[in-house]
N, CA, C and O atoms as a DFTB+ gen file, in Angstrom:
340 C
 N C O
     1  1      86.068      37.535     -26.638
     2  2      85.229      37.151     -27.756
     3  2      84.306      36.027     -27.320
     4  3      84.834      34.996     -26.901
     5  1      82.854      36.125     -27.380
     6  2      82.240      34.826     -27.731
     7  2      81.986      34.121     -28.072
     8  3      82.018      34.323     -29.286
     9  1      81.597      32.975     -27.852
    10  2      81.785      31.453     -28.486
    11  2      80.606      31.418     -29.568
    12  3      79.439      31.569     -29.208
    13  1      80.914      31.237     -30.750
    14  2      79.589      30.814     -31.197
    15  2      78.544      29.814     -31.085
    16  3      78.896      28.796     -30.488
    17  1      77.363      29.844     -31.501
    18  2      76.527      28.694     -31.267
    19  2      77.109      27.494     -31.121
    20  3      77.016      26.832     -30.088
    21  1      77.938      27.032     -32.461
    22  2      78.302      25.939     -32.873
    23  2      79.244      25.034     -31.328
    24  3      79.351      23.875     -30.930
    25  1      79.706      26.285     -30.932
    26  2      80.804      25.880     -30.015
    27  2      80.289      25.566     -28.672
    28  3      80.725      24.723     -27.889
    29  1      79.136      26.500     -28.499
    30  2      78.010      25.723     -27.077
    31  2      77.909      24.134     -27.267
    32  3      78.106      23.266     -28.118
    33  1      77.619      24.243     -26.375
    34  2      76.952      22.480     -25.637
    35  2      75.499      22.599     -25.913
    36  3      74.885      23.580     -25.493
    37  1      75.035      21.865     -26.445
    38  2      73.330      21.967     -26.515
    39  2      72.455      22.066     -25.165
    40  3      72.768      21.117     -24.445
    41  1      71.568      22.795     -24.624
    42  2      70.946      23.091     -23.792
    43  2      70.535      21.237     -23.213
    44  3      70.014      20.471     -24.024
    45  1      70.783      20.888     -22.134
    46  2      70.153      19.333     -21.378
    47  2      68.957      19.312     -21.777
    48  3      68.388      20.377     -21.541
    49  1      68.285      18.499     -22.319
    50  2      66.707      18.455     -22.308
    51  2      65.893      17.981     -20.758
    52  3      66.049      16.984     -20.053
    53  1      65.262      18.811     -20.660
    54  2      64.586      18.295     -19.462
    55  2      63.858      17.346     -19.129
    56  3      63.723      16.576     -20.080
    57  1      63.322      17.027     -18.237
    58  2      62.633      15.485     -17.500
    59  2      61.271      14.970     -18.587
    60  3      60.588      13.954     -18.723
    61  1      61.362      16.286     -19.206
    62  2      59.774      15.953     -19.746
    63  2      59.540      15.893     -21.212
    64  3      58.560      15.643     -21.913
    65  1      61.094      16.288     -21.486
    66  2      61.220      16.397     -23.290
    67  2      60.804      15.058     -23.775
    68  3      59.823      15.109     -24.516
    69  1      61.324      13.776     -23.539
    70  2      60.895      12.517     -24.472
    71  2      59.170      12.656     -24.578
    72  3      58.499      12.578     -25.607
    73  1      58.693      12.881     -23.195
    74  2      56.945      13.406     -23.261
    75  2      56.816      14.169     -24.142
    76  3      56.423      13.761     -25.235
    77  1      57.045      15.220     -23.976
    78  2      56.955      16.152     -25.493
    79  2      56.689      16.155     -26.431
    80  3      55.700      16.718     -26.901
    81  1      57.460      15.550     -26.972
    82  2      58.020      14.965     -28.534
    83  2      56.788      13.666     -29.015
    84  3      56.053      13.560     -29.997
    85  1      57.007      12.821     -27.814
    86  2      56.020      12.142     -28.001
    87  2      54.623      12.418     -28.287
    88  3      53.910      11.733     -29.020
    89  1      54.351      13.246     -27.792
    90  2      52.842      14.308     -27.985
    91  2      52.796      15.061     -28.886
    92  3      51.718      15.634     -29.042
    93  1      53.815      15.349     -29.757
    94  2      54.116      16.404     -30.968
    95  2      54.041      14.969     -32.009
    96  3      53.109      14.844     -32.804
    97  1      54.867      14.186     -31.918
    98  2      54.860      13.290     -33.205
    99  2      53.537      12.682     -33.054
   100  3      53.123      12.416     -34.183
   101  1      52.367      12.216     -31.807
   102  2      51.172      11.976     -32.062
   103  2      49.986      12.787     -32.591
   104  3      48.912      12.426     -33.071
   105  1      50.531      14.040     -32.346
   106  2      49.251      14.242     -32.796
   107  2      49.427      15.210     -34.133
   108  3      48.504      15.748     -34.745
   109  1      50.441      15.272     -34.347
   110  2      50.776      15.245     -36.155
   111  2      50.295      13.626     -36.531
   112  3      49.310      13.587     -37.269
   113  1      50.700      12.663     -36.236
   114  2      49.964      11.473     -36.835
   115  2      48.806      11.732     -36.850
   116  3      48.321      11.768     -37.981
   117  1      47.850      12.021     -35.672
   118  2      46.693      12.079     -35.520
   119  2      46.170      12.885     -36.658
   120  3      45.459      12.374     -37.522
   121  1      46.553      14.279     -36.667
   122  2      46.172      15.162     -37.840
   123  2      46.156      14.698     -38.867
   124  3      45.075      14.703     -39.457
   125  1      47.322      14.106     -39.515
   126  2      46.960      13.256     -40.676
   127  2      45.767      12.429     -41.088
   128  3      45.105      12.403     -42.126
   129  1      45.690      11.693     -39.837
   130  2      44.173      10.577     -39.995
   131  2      43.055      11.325     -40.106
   132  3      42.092      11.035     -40.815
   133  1      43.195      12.626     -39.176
   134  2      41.565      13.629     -39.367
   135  2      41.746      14.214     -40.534
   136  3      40.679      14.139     -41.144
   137  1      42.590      14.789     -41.193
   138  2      42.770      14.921     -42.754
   139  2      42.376      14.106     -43.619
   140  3      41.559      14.490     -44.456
   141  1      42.961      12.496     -43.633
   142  2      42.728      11.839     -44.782
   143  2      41.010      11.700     -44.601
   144  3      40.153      11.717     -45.485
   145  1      40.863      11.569     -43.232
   146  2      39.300      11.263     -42.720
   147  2      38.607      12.260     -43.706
   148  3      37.814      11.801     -44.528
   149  1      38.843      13.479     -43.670
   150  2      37.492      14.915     -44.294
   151  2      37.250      14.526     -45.596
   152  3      36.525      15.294     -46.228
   153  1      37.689      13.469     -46.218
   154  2      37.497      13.276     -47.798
   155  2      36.686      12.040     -48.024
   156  3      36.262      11.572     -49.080
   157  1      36.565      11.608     -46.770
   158  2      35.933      10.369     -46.683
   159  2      34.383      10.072     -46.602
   160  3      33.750      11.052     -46.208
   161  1      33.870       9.321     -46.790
   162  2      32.151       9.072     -45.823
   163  2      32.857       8.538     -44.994
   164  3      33.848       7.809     -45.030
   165  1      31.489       9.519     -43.309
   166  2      31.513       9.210     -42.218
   167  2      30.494       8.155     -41.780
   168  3      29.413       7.856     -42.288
   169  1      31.066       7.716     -40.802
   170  2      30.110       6.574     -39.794
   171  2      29.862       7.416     -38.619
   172  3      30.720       8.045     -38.001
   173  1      28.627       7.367     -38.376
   174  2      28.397       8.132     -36.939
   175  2      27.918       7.688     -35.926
   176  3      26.892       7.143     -36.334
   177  1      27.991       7.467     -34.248
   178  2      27.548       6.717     -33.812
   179  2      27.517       8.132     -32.201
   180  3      28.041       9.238     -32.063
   181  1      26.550       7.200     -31.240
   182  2      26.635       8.388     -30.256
   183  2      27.237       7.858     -29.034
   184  3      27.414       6.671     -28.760
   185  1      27.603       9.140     -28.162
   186  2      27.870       8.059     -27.075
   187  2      26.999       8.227     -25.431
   188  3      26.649       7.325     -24.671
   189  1      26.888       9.290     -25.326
   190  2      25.622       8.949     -24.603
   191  2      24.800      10.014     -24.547
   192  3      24.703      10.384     -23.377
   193  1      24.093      10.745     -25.370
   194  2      23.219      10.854     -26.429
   195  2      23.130      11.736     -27.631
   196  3      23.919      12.655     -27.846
   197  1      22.177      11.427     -28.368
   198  2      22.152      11.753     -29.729
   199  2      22.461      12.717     -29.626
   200  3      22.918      12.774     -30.768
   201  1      22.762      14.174     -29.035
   202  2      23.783      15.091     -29.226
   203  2      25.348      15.239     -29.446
   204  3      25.973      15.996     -30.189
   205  1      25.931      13.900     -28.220
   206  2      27.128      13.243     -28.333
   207  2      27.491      12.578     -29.450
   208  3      27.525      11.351     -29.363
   209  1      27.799      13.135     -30.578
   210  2      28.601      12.386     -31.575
   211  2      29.991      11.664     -31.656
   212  3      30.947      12.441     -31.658
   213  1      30.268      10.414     -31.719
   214  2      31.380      10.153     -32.343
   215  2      31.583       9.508     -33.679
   216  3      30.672       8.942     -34.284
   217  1      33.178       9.644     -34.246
   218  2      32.962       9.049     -35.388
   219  2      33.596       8.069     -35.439
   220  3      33.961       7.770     -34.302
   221  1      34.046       7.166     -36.405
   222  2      35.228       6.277     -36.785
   223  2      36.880       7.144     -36.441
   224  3      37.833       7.039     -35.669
   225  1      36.675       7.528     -36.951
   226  2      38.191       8.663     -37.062
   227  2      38.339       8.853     -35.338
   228  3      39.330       8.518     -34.689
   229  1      37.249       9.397     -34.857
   230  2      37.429       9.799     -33.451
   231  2      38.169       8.288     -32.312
   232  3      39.021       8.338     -31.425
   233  1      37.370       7.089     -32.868
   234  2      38.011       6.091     -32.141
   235  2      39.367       5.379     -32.952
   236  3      39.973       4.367     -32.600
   237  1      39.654       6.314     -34.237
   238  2      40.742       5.687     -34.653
   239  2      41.871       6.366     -34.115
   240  3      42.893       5.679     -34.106
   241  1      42.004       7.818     -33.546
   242  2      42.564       8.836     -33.018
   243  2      43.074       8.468     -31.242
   244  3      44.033       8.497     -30.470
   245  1      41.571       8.115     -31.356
   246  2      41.933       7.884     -29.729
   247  2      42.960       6.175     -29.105
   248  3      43.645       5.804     -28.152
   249  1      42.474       5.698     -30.299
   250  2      42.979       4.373     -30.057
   251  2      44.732       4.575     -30.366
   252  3      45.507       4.069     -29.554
   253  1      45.317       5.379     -31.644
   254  2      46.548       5.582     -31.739
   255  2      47.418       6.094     -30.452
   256  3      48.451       5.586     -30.017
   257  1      46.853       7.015     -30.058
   258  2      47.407       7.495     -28.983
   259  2      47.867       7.018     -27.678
   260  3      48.901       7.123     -27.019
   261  1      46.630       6.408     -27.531
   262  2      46.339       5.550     -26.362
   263  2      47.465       4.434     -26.627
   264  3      48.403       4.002     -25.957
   265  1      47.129       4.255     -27.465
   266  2      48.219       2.689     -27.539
   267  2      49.984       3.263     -27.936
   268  3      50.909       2.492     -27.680
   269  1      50.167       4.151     -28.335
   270  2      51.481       4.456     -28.737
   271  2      52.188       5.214     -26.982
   272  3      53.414       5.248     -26.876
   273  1      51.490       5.640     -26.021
   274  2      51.397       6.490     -24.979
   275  2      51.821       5.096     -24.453
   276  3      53.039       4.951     -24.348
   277  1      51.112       4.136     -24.134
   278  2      51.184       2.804     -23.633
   279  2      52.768       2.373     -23.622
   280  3      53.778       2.367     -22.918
   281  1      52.137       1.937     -25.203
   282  2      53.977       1.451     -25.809
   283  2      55.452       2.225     -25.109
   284  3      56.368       1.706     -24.471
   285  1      55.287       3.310     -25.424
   286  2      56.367       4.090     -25.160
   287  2      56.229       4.584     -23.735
   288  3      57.318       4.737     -23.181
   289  1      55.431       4.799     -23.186
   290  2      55.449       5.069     -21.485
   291  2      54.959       4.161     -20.715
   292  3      54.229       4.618     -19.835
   293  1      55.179       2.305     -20.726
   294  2      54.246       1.646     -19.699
   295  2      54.403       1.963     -18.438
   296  3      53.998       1.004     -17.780
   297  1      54.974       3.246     -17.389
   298  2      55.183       3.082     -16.461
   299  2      54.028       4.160     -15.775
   300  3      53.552       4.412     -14.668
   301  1      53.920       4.573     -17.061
   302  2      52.385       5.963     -16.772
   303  2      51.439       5.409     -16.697
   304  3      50.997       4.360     -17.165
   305  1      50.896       6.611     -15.685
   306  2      49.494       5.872     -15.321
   307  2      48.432       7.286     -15.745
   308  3      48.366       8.334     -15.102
   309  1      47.784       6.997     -16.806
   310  2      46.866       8.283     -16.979
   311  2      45.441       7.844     -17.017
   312  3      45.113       6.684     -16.767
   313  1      44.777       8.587     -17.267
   314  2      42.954       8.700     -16.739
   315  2      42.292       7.715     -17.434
   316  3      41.348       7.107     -16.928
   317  1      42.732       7.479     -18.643
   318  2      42.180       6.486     -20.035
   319  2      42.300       5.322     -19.483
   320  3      41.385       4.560     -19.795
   321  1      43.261       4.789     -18.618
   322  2      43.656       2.977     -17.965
   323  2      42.666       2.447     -17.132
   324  3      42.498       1.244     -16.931
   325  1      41.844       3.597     -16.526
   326  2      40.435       3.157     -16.072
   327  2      39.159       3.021     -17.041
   328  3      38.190       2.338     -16.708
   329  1      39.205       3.552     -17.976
   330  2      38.490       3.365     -18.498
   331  2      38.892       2.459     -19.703
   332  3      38.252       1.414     -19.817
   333  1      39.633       2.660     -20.398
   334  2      39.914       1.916     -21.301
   335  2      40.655       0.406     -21.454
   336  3      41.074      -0.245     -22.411
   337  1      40.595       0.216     -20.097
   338  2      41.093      -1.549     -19.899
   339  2      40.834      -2.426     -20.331
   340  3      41.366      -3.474     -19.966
């Protein structure tokens, strides 16, 4: 007879699950902010040129991330630390 679910061991999470998760709970936050954002007046600004739009929301998005990625991973080193120093 086989064991049921209950009676397994939960599968190990792998090297990369806390990453994961972390990237799933940001950018459900994120979604939220571009949600509450669509009901809002926008601010628009460019970034290098008037085709390039950004908005408020866009640097409020990018800034969450960035900084929660930080918080929770200071040992990563990703593409944004050059630029965003």
């Amino acid at each position: 007879m086989k064991p049921s679910g209950e009676d397994q061991a939960a599968p190990a999470a792998g090297p990369w699950e806390e990453c994961f998760q972390a990237a799933v709970q940001l950018a459900l936050r994120a979604g939220q902010i571009i949600r509450k954002a669509l009901t809002e007046e926008k601010r628009v600004s460019t970034k290098t040129s008037a085709a390039d739009l950004v908005t408020e929301t866009d640097h409020l998005v990018e800034d969450l991330i960035i900084s929660e990625l930080r918080e929770r991973f200071p040992s990563h080193r990703s593409p944004f630390s050059l630029v965003h120093m």
